[in-house]
N, CA, C and O of each residue as an XYZ file, in Angstrom:
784
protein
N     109.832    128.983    101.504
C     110.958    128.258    100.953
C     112.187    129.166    100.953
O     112.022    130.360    100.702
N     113.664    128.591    101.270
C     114.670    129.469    101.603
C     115.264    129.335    100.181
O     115.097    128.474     99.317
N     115.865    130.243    100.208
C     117.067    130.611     98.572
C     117.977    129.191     98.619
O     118.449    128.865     97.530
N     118.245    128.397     99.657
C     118.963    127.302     99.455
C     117.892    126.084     98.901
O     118.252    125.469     97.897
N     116.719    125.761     99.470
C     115.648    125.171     99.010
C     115.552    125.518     97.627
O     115.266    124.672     96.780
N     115.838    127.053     97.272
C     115.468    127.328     96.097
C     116.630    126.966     94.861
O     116.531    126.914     93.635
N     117.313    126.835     95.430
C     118.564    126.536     94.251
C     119.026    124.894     94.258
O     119.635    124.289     93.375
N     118.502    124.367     95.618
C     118.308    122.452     95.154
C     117.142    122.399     94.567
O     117.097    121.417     93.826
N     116.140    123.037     94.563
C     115.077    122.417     93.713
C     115.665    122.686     92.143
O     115.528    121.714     91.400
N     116.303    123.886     91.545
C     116.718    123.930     90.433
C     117.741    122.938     90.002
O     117.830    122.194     89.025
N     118.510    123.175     91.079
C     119.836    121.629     90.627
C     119.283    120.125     90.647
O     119.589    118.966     90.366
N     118.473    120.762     91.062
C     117.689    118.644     91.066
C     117.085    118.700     89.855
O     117.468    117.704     89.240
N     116.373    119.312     89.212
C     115.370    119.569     88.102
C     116.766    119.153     87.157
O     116.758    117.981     86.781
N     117.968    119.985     86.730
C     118.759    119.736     85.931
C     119.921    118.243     85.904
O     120.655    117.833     85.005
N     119.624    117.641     87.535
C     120.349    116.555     87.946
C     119.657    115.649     87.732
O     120.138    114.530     87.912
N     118.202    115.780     87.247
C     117.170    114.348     86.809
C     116.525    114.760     85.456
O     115.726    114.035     84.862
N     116.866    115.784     85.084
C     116.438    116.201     83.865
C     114.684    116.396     83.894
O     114.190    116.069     82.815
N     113.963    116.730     84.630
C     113.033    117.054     84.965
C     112.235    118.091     84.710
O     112.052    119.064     85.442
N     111.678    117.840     83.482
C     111.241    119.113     82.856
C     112.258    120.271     82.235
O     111.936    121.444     82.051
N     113.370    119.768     81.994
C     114.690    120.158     81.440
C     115.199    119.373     80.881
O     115.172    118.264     81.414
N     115.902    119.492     79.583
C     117.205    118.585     79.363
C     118.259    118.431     80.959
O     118.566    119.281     81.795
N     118.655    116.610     80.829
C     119.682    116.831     82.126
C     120.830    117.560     81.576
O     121.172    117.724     80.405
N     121.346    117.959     82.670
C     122.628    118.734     82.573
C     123.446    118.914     83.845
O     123.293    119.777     84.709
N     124.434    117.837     83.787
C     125.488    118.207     85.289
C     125.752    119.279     85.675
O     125.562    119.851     86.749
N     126.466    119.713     84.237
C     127.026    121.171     84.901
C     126.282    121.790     85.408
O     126.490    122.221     86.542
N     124.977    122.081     84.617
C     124.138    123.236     85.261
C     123.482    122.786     86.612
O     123.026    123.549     87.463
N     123.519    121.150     86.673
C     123.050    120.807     88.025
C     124.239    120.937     89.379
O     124.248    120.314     90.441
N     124.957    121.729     88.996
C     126.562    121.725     90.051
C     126.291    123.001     90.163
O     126.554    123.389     91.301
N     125.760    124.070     89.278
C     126.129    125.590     89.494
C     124.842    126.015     90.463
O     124.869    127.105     91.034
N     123.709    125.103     90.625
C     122.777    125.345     91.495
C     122.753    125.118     92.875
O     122.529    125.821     93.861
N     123.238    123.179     92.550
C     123.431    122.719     93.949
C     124.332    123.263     94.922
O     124.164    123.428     96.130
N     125.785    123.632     93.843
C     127.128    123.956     94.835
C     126.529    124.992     96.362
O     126.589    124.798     97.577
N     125.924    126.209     95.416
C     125.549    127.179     96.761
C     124.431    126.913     97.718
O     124.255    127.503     98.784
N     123.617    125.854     97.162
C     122.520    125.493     98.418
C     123.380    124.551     99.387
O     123.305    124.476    100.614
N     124.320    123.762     98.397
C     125.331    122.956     99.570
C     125.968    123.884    100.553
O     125.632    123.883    101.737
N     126.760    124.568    100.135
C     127.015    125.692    100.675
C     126.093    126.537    101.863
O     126.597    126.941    102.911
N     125.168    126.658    101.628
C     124.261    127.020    102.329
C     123.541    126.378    103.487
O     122.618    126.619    104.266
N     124.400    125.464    103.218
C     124.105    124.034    104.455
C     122.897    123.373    104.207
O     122.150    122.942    105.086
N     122.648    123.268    102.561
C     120.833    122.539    102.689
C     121.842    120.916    102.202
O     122.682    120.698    101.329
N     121.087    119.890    103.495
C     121.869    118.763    103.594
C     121.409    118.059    101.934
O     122.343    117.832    101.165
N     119.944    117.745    101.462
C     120.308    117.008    100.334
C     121.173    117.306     99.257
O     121.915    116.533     98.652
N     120.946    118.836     99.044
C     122.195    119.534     98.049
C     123.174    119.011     98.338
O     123.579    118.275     97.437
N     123.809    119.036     99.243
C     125.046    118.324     99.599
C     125.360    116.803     99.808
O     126.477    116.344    100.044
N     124.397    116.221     99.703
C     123.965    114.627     99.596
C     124.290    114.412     97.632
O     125.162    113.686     97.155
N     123.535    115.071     97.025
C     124.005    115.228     95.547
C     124.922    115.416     95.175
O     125.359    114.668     94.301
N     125.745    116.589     95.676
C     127.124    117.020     94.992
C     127.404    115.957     94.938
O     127.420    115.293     93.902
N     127.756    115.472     96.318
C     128.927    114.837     96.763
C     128.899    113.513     95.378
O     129.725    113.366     94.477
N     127.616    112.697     95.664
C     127.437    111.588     94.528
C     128.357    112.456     93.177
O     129.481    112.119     92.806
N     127.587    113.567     92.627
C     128.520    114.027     91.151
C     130.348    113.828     91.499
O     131.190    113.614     90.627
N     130.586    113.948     92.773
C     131.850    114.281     92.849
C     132.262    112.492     92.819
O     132.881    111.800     92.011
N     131.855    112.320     93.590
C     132.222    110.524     93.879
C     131.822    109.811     92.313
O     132.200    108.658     92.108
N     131.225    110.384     91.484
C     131.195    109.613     90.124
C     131.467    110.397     88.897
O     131.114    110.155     87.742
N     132.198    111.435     89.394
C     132.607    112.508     87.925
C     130.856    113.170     86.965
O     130.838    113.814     85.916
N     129.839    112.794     87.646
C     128.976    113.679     87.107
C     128.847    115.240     87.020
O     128.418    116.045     87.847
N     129.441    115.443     85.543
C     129.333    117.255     85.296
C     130.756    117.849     86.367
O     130.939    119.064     86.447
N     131.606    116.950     87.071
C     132.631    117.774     87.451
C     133.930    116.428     87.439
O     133.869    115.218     87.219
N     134.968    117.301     87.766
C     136.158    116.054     87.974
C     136.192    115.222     89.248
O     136.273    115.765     90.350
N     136.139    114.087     89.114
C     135.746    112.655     90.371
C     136.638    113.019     91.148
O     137.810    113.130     90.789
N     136.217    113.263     92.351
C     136.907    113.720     93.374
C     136.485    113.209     95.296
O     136.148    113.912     96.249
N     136.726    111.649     95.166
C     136.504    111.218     96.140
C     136.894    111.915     97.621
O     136.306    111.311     98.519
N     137.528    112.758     98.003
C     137.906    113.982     99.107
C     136.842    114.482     98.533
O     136.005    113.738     99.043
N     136.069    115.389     97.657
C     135.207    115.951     97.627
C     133.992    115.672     98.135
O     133.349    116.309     98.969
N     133.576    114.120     97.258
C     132.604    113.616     97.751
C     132.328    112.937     99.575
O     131.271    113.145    100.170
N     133.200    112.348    100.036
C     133.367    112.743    101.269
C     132.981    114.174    101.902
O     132.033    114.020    102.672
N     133.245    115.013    101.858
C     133.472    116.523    102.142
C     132.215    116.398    102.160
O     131.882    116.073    103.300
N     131.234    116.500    101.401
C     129.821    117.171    101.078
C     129.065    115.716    101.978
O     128.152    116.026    102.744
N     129.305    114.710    101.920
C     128.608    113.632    102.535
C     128.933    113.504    103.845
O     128.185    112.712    104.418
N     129.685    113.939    104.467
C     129.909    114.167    105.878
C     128.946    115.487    106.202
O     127.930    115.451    106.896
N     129.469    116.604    105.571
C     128.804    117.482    106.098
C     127.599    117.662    106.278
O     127.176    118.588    106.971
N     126.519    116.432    105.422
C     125.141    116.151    105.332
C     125.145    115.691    106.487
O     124.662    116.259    107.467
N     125.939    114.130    106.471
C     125.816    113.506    107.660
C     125.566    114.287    109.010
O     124.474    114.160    109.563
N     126.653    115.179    109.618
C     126.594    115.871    110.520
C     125.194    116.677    111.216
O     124.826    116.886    112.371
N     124.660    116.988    109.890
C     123.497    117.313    109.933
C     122.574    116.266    110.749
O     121.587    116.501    111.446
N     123.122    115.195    110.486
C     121.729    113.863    110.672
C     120.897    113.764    109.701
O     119.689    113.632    109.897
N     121.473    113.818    108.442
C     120.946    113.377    107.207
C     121.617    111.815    106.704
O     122.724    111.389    106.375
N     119.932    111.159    106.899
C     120.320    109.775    106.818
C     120.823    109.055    105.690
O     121.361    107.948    105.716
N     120.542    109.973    104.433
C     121.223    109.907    102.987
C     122.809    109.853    103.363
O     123.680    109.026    103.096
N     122.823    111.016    104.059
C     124.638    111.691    103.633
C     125.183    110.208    104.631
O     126.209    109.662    104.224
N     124.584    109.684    105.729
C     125.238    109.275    106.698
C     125.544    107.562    105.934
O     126.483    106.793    106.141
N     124.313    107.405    105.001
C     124.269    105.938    104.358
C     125.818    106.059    102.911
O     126.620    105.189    102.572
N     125.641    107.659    102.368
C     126.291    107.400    101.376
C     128.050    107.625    102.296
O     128.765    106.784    101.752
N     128.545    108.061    102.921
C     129.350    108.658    103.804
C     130.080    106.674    104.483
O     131.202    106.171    104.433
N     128.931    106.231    104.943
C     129.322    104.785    105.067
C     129.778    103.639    104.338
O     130.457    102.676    104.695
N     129.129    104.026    102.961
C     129.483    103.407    101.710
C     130.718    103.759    101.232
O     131.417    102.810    100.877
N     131.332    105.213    101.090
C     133.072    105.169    101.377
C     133.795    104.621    102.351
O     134.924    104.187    102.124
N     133.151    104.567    103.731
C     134.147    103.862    104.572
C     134.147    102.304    104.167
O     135.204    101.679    104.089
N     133.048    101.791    103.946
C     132.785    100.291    103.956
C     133.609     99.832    102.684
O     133.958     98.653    102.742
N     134.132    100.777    101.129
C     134.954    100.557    100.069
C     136.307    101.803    100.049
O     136.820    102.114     98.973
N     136.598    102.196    100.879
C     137.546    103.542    101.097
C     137.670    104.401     99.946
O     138.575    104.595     99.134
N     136.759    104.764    100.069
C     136.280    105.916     98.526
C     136.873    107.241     99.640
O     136.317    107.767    100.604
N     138.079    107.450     99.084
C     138.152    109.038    100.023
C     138.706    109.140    101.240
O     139.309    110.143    101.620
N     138.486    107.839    102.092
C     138.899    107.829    103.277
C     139.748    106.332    103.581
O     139.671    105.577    102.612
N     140.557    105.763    104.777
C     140.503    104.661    105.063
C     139.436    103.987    105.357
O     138.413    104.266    105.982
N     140.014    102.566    104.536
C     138.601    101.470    104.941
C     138.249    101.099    106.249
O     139.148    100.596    106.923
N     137.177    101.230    106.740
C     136.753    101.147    108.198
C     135.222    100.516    108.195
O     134.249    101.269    108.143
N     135.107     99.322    108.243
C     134.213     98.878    108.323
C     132.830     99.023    109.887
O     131.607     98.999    110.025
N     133.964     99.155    110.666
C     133.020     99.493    111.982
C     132.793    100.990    111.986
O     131.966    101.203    112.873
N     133.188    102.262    111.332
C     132.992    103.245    111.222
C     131.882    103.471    109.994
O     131.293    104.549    109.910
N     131.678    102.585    109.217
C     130.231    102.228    107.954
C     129.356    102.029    108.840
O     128.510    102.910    108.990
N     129.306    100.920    109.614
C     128.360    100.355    110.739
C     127.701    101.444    111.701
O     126.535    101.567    112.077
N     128.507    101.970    111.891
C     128.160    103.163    112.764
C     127.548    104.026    112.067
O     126.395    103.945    112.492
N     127.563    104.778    111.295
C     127.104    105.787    110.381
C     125.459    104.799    109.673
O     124.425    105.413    109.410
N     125.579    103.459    109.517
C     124.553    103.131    108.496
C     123.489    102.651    109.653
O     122.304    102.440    109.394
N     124.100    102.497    111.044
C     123.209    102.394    112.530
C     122.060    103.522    112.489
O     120.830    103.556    112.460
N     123.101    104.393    112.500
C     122.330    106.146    112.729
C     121.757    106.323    111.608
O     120.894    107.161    111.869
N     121.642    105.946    109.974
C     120.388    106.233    109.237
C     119.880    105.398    109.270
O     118.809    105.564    108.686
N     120.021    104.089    109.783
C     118.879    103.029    110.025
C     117.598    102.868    110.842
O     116.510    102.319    110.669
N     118.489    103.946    112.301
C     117.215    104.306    113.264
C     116.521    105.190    112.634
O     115.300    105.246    112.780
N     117.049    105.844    112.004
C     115.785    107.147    111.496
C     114.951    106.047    110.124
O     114.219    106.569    109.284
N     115.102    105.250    110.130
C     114.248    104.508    108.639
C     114.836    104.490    107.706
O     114.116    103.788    106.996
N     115.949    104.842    106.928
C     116.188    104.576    105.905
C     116.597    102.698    105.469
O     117.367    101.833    105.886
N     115.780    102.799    104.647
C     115.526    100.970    104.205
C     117.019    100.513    103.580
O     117.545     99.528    104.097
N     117.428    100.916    102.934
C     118.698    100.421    102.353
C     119.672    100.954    103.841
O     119.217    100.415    104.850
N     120.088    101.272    103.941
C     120.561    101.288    105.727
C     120.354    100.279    106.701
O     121.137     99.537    107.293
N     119.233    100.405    106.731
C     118.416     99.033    107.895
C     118.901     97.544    106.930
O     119.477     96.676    107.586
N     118.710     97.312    105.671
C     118.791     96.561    104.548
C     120.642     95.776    105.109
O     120.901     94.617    105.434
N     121.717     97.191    104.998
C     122.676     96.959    105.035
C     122.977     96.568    106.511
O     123.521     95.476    106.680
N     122.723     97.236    107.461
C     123.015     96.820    109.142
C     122.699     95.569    109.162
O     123.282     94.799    109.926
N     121.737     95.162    108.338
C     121.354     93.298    108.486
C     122.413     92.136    107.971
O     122.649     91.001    108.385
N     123.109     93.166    106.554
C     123.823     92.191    106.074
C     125.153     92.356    106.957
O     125.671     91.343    107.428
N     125.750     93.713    107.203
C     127.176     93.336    108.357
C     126.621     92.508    109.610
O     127.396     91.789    110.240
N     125.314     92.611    109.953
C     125.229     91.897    111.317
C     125.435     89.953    110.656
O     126.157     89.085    111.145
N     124.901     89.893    109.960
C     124.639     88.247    109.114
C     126.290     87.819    109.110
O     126.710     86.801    109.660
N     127.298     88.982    108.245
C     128.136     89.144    107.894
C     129.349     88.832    109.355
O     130.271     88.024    109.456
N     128.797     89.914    110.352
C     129.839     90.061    111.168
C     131.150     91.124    110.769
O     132.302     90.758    111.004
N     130.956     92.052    110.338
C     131.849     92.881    109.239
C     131.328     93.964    110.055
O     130.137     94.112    110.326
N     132.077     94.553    110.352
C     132.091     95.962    111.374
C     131.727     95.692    112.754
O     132.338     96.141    113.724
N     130.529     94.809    112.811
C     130.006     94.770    114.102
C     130.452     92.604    114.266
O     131.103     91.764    113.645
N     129.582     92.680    115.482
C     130.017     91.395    115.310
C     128.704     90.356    115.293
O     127.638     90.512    115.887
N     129.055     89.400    114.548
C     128.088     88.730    113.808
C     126.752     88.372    114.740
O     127.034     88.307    115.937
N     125.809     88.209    114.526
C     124.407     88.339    115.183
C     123.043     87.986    113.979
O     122.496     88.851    113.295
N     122.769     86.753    113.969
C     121.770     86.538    113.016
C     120.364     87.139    113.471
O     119.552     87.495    112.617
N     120.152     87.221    114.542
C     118.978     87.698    115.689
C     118.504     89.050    114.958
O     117.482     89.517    114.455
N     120.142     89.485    115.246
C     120.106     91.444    114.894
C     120.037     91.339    113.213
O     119.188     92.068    112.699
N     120.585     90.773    112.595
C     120.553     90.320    111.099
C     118.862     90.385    110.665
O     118.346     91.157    109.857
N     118.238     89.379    111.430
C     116.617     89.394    111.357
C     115.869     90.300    111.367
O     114.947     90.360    110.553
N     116.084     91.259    112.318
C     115.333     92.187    112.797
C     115.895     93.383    111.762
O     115.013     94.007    111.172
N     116.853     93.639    111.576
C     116.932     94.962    110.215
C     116.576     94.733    108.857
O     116.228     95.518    107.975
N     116.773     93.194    108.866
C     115.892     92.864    107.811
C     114.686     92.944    107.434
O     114.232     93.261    106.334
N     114.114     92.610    108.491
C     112.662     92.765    108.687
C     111.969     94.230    108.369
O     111.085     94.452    107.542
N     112.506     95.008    109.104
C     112.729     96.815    109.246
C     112.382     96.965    107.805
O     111.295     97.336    107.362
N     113.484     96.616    107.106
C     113.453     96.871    105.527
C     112.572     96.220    104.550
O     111.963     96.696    103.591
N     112.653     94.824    105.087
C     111.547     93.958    104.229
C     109.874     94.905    104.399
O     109.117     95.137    103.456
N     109.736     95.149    105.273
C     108.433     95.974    105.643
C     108.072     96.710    105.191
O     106.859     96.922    105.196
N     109.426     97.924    104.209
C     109.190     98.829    103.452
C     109.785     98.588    102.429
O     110.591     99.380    101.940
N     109.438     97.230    101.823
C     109.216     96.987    100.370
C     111.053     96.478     99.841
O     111.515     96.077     98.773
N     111.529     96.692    100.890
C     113.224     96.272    100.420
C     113.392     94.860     99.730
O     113.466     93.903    100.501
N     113.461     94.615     98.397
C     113.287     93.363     97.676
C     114.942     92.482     98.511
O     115.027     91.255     98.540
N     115.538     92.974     98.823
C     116.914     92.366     99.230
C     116.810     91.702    100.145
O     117.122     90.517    100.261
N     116.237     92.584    101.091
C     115.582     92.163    102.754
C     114.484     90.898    102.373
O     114.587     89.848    103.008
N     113.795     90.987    101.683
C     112.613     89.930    101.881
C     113.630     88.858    101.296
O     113.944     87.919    102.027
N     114.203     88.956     99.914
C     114.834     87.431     99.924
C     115.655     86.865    101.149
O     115.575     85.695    101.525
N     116.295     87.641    101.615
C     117.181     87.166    102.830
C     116.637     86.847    103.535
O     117.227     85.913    104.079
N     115.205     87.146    104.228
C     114.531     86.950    105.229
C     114.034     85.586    104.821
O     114.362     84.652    105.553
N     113.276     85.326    103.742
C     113.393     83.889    102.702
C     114.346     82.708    102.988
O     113.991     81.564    103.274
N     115.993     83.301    102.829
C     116.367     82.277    103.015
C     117.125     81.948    104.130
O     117.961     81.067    104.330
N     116.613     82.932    104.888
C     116.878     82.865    106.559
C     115.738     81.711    107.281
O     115.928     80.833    108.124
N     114.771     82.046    106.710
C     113.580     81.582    107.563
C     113.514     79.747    106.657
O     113.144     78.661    107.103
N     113.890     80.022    105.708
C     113.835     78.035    105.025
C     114.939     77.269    105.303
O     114.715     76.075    105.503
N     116.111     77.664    105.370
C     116.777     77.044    106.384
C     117.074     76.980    107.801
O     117.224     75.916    108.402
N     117.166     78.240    108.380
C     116.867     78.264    109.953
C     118.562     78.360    110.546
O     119.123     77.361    110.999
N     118.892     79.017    110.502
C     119.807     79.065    110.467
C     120.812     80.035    111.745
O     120.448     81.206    111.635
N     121.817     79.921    112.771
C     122.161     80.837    113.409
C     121.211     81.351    114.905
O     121.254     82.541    115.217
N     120.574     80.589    115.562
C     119.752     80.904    116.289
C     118.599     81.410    115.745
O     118.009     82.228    116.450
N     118.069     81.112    114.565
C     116.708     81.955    113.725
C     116.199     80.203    113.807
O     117.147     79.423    113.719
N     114.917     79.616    113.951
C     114.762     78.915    113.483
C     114.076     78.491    112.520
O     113.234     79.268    112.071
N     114.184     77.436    112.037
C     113.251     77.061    110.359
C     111.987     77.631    110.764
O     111.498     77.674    111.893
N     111.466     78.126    109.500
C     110.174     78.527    109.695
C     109.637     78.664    108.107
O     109.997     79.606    107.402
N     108.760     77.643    107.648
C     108.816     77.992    105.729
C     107.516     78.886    106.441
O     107.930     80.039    106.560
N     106.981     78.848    106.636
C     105.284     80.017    106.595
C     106.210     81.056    106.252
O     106.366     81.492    105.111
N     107.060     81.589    107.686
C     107.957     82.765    106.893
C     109.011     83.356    105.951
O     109.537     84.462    105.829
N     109.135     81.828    105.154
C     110.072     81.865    104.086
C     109.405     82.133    103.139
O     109.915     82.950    102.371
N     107.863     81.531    102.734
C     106.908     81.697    101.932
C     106.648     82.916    102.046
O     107.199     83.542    101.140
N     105.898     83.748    102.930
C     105.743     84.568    103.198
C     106.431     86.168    102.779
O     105.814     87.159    102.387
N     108.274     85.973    103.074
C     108.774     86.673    102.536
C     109.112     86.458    100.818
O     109.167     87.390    100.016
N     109.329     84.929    100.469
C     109.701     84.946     99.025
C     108.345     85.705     97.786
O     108.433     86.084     96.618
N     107.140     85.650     98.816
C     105.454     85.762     98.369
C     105.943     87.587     98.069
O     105.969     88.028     96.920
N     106.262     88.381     99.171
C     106.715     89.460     98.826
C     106.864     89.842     98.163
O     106.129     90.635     97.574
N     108.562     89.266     97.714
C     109.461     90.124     97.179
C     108.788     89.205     95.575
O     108.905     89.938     94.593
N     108.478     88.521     95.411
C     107.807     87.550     93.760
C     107.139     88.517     93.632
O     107.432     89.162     92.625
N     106.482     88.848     94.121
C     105.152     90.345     94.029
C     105.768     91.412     93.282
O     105.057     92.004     92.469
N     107.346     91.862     93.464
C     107.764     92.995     93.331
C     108.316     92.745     91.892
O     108.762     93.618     91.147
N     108.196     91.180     91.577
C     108.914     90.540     90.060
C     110.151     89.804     90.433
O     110.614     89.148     89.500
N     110.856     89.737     91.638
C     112.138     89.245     91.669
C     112.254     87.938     91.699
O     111.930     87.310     92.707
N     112.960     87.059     90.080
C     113.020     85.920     90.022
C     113.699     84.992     90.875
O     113.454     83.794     90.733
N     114.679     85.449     91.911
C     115.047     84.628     92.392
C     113.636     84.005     93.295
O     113.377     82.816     93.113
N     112.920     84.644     94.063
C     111.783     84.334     94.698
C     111.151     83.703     93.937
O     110.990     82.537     94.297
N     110.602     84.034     92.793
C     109.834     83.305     92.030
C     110.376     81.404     92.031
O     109.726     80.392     92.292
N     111.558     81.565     91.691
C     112.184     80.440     92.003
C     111.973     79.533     93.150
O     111.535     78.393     93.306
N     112.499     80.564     93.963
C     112.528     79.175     95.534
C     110.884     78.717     95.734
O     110.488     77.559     95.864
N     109.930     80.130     95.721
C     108.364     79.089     95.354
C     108.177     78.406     94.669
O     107.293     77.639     95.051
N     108.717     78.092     93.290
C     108.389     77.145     92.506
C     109.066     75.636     92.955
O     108.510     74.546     92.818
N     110.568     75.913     93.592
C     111.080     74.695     94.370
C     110.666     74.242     95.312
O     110.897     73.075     95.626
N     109.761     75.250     96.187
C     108.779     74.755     96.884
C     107.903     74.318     96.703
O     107.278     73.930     97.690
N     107.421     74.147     95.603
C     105.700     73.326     95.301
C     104.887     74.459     95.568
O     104.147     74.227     96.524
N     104.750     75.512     95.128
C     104.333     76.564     95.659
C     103.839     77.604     94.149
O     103.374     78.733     94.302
């Protein structure tokens, strides 16, 4: 384990309170130098403290700063949270096809809320251009690994049919059966409107 490994594992311990009282500050005086040190989640963290004033002053240029530099890495965190400023201009201009791009590249590597989101700009048409097909398929991606968002959508993609997707209740059931599993009442709902 490297001295940067070694000083995010301490700043995380104090950033989740983990067998410690939490404590920002002390979770900033650990992380700062593993960020520094180029260890990408350290720098996936700051940046969040900076983008929400945790233990330091909110400093959207900051948080940018540290979430790019993850990104760069090909850290699919930094690249999802890094997209989430472009997609609300936290720090930067709003650029919706520059979110798209960034939440593409942690989507191929798996990250579920990524894949989750590429479904909704594709549904959307918001950065990229609209595609229910491609909408389906990142949904799916995500629904697969438990994404409660993804399965309702896939739900009410598949019971109305909608956009070149066609009706299909087996797979509306199917996904609402999911995500009801996970507790989410809206599902619970549309099965019960289903006779189900």
């Amino acid at each position: 384990m490297s001295v940067a490994d070694d000083y995010f594992k301490k700043g995380l311990q104090y950033y989740r309170g983990d067998g410690v009282e939490q404590d920002y500050i002390q979770a900033e005086e650990w992380l700062h130098p593993a960020a520094e040190l180029g260890h990408s989640n350290a720098q996936c963290v700051l940046g969040v403290m900076y983008e929400y004033g945790y233990g330091v002053q909110k400093d959207p240029d900051q948080a940018v700063y540290w979430y790019r530099r993850a990104a760069e890495q090909g850290n699919n965190t930094g690249q999802s949270l890094l997209a989430g400023c472009y997609e609300n201009g936290i720090g930067v201009n709003q650029d919706s096809t520059q979110a798209f791009e960034l939440l593409l590249k942690a989507a191929e590597q798996g990250n579920r809320g990524a894949q989750y989101n590429v479904g909704v700009m594709y549904r959307n048409g918001k950065g990229v251009k609209q595609d229910c097909l491609e909408a389906v398929r990142w949904y799916r991606k995500a629904a697969e690994q438990e994404d409660v968002e993804a399965q309702i959508n896939l739900g009410l993609i598949y019971e109305d049919g909608v956009d070149g997707v066609p009706k299909d209740e087996v797979q509306a059931v199917y996904w609402y059966r999911k995500a009801a599993e996970q507790g989410n009442e809206l599902a619970q709902q549309r099965l019960t409107e289903l006779g189900l």
